[in-house]
C-alpha positions in Angstrom: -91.2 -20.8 -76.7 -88.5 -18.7 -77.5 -87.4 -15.9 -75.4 -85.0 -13.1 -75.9 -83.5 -11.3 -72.3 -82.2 -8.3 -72.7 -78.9 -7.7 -70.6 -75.8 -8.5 -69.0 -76.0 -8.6 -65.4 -75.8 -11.2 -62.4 -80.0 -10.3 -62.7 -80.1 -11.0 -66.6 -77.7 -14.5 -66.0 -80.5 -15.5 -63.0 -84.0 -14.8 -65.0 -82.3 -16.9 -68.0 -81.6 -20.1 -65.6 -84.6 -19.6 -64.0 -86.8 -19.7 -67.9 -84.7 -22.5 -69.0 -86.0 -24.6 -66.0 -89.9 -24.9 -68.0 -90.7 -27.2 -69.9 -92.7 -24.3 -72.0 -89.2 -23.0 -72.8 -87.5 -24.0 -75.8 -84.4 -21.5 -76.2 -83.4 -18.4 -74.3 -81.5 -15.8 -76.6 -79.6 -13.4 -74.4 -78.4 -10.4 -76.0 -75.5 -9.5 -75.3 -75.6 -12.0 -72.1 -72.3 -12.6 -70.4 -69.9 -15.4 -69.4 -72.8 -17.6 -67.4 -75.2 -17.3 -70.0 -72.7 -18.2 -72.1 -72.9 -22.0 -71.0 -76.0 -22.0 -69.2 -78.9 -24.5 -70.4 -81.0 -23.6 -72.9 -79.2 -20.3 -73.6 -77.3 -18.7 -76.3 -75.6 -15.0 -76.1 -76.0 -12.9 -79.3 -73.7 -9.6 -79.3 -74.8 -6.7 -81.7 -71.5 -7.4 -83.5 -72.0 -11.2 -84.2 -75.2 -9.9 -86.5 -74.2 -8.8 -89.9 -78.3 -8.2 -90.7 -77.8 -5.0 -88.5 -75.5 -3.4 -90.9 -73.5 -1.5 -87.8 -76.8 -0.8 -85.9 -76.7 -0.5 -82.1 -79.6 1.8 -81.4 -82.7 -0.4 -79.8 -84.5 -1.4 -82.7 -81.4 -3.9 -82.8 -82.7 -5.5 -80.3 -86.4 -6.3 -82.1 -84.5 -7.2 -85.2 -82.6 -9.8 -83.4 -85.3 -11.0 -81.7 -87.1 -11.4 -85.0 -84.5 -13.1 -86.8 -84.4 -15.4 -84.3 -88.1 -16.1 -84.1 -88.3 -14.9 -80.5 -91.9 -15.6 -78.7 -91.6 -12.6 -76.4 -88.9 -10.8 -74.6 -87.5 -10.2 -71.5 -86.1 -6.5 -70.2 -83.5 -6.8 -67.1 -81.9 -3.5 -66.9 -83.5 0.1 -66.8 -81.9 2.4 -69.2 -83.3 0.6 -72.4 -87.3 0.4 -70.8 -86.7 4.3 -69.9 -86.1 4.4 -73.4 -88.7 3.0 -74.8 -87.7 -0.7 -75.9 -91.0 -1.9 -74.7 -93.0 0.1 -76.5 -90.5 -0.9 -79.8 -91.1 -5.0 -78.9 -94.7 -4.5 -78.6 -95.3 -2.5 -81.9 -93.2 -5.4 -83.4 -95.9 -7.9 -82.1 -93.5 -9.3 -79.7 -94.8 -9.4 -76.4 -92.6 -8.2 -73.6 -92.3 -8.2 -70.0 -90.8 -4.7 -69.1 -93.5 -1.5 -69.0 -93.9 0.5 -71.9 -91.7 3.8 -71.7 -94.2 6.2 -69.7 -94.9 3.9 -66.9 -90.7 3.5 -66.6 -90.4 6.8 -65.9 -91.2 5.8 -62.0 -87.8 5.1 -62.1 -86.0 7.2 -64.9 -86.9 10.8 -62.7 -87.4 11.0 -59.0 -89.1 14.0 -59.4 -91.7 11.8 -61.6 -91.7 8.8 -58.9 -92.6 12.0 -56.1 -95.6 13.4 -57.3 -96.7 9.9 -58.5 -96.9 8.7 -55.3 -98.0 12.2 -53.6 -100.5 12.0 -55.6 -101.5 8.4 -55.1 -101.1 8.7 -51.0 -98.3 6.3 -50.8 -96.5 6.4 -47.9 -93.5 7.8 -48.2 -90.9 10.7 -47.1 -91.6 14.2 -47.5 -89.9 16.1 -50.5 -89.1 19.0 -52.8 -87.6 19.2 -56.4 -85.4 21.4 -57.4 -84.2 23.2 -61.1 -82.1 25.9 -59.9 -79.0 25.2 -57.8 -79.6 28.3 -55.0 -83.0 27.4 -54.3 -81.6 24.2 -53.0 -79.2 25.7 -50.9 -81.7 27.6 -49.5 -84.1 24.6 -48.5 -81.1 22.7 -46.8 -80.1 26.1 -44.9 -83.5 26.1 -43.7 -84.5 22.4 -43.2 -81.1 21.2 -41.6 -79.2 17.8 -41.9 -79.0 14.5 -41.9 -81.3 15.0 -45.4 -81.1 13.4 -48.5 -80.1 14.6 -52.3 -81.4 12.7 -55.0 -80.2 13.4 -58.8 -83.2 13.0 -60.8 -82.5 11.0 -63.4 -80.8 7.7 -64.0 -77.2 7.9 -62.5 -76.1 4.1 -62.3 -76.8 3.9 -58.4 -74.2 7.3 -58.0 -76.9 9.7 -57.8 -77.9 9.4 -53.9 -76.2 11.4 -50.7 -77.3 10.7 -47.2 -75.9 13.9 -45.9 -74.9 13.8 -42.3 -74.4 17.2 -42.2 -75.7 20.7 -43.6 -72.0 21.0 -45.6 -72.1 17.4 -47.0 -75.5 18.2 -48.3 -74.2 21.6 -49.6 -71.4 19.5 -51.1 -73.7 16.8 -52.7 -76.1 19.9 -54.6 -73.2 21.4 -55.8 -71.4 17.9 -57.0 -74.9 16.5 -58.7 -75.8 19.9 -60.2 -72.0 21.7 -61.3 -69.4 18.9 -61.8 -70.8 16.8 -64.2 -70.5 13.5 -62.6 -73.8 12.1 -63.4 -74.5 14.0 -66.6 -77.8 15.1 -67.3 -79.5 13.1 -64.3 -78.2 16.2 -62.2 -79.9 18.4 -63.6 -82.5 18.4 -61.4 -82.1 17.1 -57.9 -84.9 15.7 -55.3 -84.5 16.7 -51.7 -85.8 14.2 -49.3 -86.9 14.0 -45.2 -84.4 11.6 -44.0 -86.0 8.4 -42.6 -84.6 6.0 -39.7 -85.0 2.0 -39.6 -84.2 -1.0 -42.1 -84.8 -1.2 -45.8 -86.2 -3.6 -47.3 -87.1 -4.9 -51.4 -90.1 -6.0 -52.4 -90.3 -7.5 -56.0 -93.4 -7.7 -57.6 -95.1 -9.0 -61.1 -97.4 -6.5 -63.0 -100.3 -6.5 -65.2 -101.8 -3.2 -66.2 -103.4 -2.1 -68.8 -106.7 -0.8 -70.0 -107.8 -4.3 -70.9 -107.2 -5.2 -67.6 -108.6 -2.2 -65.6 -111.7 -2.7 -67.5 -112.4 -6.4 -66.6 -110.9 -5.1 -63.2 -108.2 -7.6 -63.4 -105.2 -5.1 -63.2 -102.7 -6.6 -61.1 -99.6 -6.2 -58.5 -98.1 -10.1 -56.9 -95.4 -8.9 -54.2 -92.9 -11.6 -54.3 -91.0 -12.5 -50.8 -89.0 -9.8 -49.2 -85.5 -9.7 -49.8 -82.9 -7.5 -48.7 -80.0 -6.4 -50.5 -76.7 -4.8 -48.3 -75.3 -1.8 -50.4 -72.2 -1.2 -47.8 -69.0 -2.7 -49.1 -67.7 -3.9 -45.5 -68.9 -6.1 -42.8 -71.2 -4.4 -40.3 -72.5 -1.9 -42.9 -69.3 0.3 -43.4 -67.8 1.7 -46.4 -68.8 2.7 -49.2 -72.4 2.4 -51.2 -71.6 -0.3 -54.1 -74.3 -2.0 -56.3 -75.0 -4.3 -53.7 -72.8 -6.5 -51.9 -75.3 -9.9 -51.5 -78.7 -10.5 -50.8 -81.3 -12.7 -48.7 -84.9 -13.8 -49.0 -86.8 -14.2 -47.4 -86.5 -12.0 -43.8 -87.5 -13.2 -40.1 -87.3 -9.5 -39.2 -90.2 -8.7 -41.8 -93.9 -10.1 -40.1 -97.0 -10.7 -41.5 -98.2 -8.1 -40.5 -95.8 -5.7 -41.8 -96.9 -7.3 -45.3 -100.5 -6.1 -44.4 -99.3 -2.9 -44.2 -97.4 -2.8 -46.8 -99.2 -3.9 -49.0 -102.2 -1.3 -48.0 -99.6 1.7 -47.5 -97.6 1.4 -50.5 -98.6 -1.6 -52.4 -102.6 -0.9 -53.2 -102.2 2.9 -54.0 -99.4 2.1 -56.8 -101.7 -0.3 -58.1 -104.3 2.6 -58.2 -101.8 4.8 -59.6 -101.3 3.2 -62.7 -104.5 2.2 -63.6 -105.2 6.0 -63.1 -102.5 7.2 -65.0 -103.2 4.5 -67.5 -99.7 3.1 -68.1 -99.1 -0.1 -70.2 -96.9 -1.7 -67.6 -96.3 -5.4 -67.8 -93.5 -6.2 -66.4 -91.7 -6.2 -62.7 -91.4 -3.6 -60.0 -89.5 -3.1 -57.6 -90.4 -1.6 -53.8 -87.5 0.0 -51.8 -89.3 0.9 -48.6 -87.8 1.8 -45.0 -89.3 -0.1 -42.1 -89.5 2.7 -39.8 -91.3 3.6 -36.3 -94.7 4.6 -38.0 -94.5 1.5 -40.5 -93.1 1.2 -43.8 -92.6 4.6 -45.9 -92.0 3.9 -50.0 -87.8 5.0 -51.2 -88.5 4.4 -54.6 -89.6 2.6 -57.4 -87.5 0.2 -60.1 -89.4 -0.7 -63.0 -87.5 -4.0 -63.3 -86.3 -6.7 -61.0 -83.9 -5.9 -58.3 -79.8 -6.7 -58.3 -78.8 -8.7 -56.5 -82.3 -9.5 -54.8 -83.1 -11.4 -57.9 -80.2 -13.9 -57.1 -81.9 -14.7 -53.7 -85.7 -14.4 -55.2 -86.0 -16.3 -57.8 -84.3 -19.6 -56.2 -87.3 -19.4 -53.8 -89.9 -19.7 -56.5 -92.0 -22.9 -56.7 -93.7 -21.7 -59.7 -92.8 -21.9 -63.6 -91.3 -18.7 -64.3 -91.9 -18.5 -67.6 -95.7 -19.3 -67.3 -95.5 -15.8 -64.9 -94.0 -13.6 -67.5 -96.7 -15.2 -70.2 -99.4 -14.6 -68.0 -98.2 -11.0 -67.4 -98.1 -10.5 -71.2 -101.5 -11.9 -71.9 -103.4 -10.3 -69.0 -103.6 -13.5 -66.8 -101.7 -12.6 -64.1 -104.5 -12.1 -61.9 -105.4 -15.6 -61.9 -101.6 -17.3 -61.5 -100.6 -18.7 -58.1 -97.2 -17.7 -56.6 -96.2 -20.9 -54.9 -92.8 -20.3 -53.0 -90.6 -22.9 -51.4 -90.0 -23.5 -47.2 -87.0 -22.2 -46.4 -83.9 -19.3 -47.2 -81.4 -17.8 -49.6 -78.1 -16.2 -49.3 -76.5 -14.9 -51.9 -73.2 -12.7 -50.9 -71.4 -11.2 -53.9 -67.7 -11.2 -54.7 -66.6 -7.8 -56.4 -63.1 -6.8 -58.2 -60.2 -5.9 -55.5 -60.9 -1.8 -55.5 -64.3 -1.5 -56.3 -66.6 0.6 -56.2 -63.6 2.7 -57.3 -61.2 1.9 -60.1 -60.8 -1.7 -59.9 -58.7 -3.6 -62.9 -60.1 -6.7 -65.2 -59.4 -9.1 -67.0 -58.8 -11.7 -63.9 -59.1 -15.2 -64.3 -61.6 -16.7 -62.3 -61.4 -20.3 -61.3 -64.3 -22.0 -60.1 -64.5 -26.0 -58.2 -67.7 -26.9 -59.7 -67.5 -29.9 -57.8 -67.5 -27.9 -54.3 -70.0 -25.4 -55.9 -72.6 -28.2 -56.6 -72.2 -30.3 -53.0 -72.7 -27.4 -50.9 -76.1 -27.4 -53.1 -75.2 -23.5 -54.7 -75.7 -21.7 -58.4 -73.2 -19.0 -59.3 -74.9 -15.8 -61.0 -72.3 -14.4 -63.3 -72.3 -10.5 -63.6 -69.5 -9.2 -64.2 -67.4 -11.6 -66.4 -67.0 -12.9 -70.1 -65.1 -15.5 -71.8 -61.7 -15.2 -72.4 -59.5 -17.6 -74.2 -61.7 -20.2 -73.1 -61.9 -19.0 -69.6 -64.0 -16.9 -67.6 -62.4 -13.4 -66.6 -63.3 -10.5 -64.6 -65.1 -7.5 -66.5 -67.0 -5.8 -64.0 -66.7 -4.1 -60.0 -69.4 -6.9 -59.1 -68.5 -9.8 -60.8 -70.8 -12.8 -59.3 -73.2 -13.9 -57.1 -73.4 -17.1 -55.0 -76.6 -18.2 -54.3 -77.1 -20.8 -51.9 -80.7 -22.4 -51.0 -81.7 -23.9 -47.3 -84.3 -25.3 -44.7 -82.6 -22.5 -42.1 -81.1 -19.5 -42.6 -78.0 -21.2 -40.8 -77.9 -23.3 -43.4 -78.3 -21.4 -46.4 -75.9 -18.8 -45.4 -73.0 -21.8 -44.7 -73.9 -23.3 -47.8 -73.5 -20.0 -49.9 -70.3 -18.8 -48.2 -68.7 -22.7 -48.1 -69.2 -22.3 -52.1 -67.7 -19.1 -52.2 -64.9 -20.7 -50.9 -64.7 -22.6 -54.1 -64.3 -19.1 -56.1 -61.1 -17.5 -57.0 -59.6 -14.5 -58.6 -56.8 -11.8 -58.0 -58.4 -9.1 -55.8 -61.6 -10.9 -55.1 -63.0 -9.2 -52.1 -66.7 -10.0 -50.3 -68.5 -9.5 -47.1 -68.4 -12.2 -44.4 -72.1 -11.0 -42.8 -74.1 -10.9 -45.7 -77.7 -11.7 -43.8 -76.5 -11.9 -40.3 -77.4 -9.6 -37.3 -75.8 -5.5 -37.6 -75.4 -6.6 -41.3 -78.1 -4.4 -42.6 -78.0 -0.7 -43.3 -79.6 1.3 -40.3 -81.2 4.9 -41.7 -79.8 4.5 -45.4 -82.0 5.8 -48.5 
C-alpha cells in the first residue's frame, strides 16, 4: 500500500515511522512532512510547491490531487484544522479511504460550545458549563459564579484559547482578551465558561469506526489505547507557562484498572453512543482529555486526531501493525482487530527553541550523535525542523521529541534523557522531570 499523511508535526513524523514498520506498507508520501520524514524509511515529503500539476493550488483539494498522482491507497490526517475543514469528506468522495472523521463529526473539536452539548446530551461526565455570544453576559456569569473558573474560546485557537483563571479579574481579563483583542481571531467569538475541576489529567487515544454500516451490523467501534500523559508547563515541577506540550509518558502507574472501568463507562461508552446517534462518519482517532478527580474521571475535551506529543510515547508501545489498524478502521473491521501492546514504558521529553512559547528565533542547526541516540535504544520525532543546506535546522517552538522505550519506568526515562544528551542546538531548552513525581499538572484544564 501506499499512504499519504497529511502534516508536519513531531505526531505526523511518528505515525509515518510507525506505517513504514509493515510489511503491508509499500511507500509513505508525507505532504508537506518535515526534516525526519525527510530521511525516514519508506517515506518521501511532497510540498505543494514541488507539484507543478497543481497550477499554484493550496486549497485542500491539493491534497487529493497529490494523493492521486501518486497512487495513494488511503490517507492519513494528523492535524485538526484541515479535518475541521472537511479534507475527509474531499478523500472519501475521491475514493480514497481516509483515517480522520468526516467534517461534522470534527467539529467535537473545532467548537467547544459543539463538544458541550454533545456530551450534555450524551451524559458524559464532565464539568458543568455555559456558552456565551455576547461579551457582558459573560461578565455577568463570572460576577456571579466566582473564580478559579475557566474561559474557553470556542473555536480552534492553536492551544492559546484556554485561561484557568485564578481569580474573578484574570477571568474578566481572559473574556475581554478572547472576545475584543483579536488574538485568536474568529475562535473568540464565542467563549465557553467552565466549572473548574481539581486532580490530574490524563489522554486517552483511541481508534474509531463509525458509521451507519457499522451501527447497523452493531459493530461501531471505540479501542482506548494506553493512557499517556502529556506535561503542558514549560518548567520542572509544573511552572511556567502553558506550551504545546513539553514531553509525554505511557503508560501511567498512577492510572488503575479500575479507573479504566470507569472511564471507559463515564466517558468512553456514551461518546460511542453519541455518534452513532448523531450519525457521524468518523473513522479516524480521538482523543480523551479527562481530569482524574475526587468523584472519578470528568471528560475536558475531545481531539478528533491523535494527541502531540502523546503520540511520541503511544505508538512505541504498540505490538500491533499499525497500518493494518488504520485499514481496518477504513473498512469497518475495527471491531474485530486486537490491540496487542508491549510490557513496559515510554518517555518522551521534548526540547523546544530557547524563548518559546514566546518569540523564539530559527534557523538553528541541530546536531544529533546517532551513535548515542541508537545505544541508549531511543527514536527522535522531528517537529519542528527542516533541511537546510544539507542539515537539519530549527523551524518551530517545539522542535523534537525523544522517545525512549523500557522494561521500568527508571529505565525508560534514563534512556530518553541520556539520548537527549546527544541533541544540540543554540537555545535548546527542556524539562528535566518529564514523568517523575510533582511533574504533572495539579487542577489544569
Amino acid at each position: 500500500m501506499k499512504i499519504i499523511v497529511v502534516g508536519s508535526g513531531g505526531r505526523e513524523h511518528a505515525i509515518s515511522w510507525k506505517l513504514a514498520q509493515s510489511s503491508l506498507v509499500s511507500e509513505i508520501v508525507c505532504v508537506p512532512g518535515n526534516g525526519g520524514t525527510a530521511h525516514e524509511e519508506k517515506c518521501k515529503n511532497i510540498a505543494f510547491a514541488d507539484c507543478p500539476y497543481l497550477n499554484g493550488s493550496k486549497d485542500l483539494s491539493a491534497y487529493v490531487e497529490i494523493a492521486k498522482h501518486e497512487g495513494c491507497d488511503f490517507a492519513v490526517i494528523g492535524p485538526e484544522d484541515p479535518l475541521a475543514e472537511g479534507l475527509a469528506d474531499l478523500f472519501w468522495n475521491a475514493g480514497i479511504p481516509c483515517v480522520g472523521p468526516k467534517k461534522a463529526g470534527a467539529q467535537l473539536e473545532a467548537s467547544k460550545d459543539v463538544a458541550k452539548a454533545f456530551m450534555k446530551k450524551y451524559n458524559v461526565a464532565c464539568a458543568a458549563s455555559e456558552t456565551f455570544t455576547d461579551e457582558q453576559g459573560a461578565h455577568d456569569y463570572v460576577e456571579k459564579h466566582g473564580a478559579p473558573i475557566v474561559i474557553k474560546a470556542d473555536g480552534l485557537a492553536a492551544g492559546k484559547g484556554v485561561t484557568v483563571a485564578a481569580t474573578v479579574k484574570d477571568a474578566h481579563d481572559a473574556i475581554s482578551d478572547i472576545m475584543n483583542s483579536g488574538r485568536v481571531g474568529n475562535a473568540g467569538k464565542k467563549l465557553v465558561i467552565e466549572d473548574y475541576l481539581e486532580g490530574v489529567e490524563i489522554s486517552v487515544l483511541a481508534a474509531v469506526c463509525v458509521t451507519k454500516d457499522a451501527a447497523e451490523k452493531n459493530k461501531a467501534t471505540i479501542i482506548p489505547f494506553l493512557p499517556a500523559r502529556d506535561h503542558k508547563r514549560l518548567m520542572d515541577g509544573a511552572k511556567g507557562p502553558n506550551t504545546g506540550g513539553m514531553g509525554a509518558v505511557c503508560p501511567l502507574s498512577d492510572v488503575s484498572d479500575e479507573i479504566m472501568v470507569q472511564f471507559k463507562k463515564d466517558c468512553l461508552e456514551p461518546t460511542l453512543k453519541g455518534l452513532i446517534a448523531e450519525k457521524f462518519d468518523y473513522r479516524g482517532f480521538i482523543f480523551f482529555g479527562v481530569m482524574l478527580t475526587k468523584n472519578g474521571p470528568k471528560l475536558l475535551e475531545y481531539n478528533v486526531r491523535l494527541g502531540d506529543p502523546e503520540t511520541q510515547a503511544v505508538l512505541p508501545m504498540m505490538d500491533f501493525d499499525f497500518a493494518a489498524l488504520c485499514k481496518a478502521i477504513t473498512d469497518e473491521s475495527l471491531s474485530t482487530f486486537d490491540c496487542k501492546w508491549k510490557k513496559g514504558f515510554v518517555s518522551a521529553p521534548v526540547a523546544v527553541s530557547g524563548g518559546y512559547p514566546g518569540d523564539y528565533q530559527k534557523g538553528k542547526i541541530i546536531s544529533i550523535n546517532t551513535q548515542a541516540v541508537e545505544k541508549a535504544g531511543a527514536k527522535i520525532f522531528i517537529a519542528g525542523a527542516v533541511e537546510k543546506d544539507g542539515k537539519l535546522a530549527t523551524s518551530g517552538g517545539r522542535v523534537l521529541a525523544c522517545s525512549a522505550f523500557g522494561s521500568t519506568f527508571d529505565e525508560a526515562w534514563k534512556n530518553s534523557y541520556e539520548a537527549l544528551k546527544a541533541v544540540s542546538f543554540d537555545g535548546m531548552f527542556y524539562r528535566k522531570d518529564i514523568g517523575l513525581p510533582g511533574a504533572a499538572e495539579s487542577g489544569k484544564l
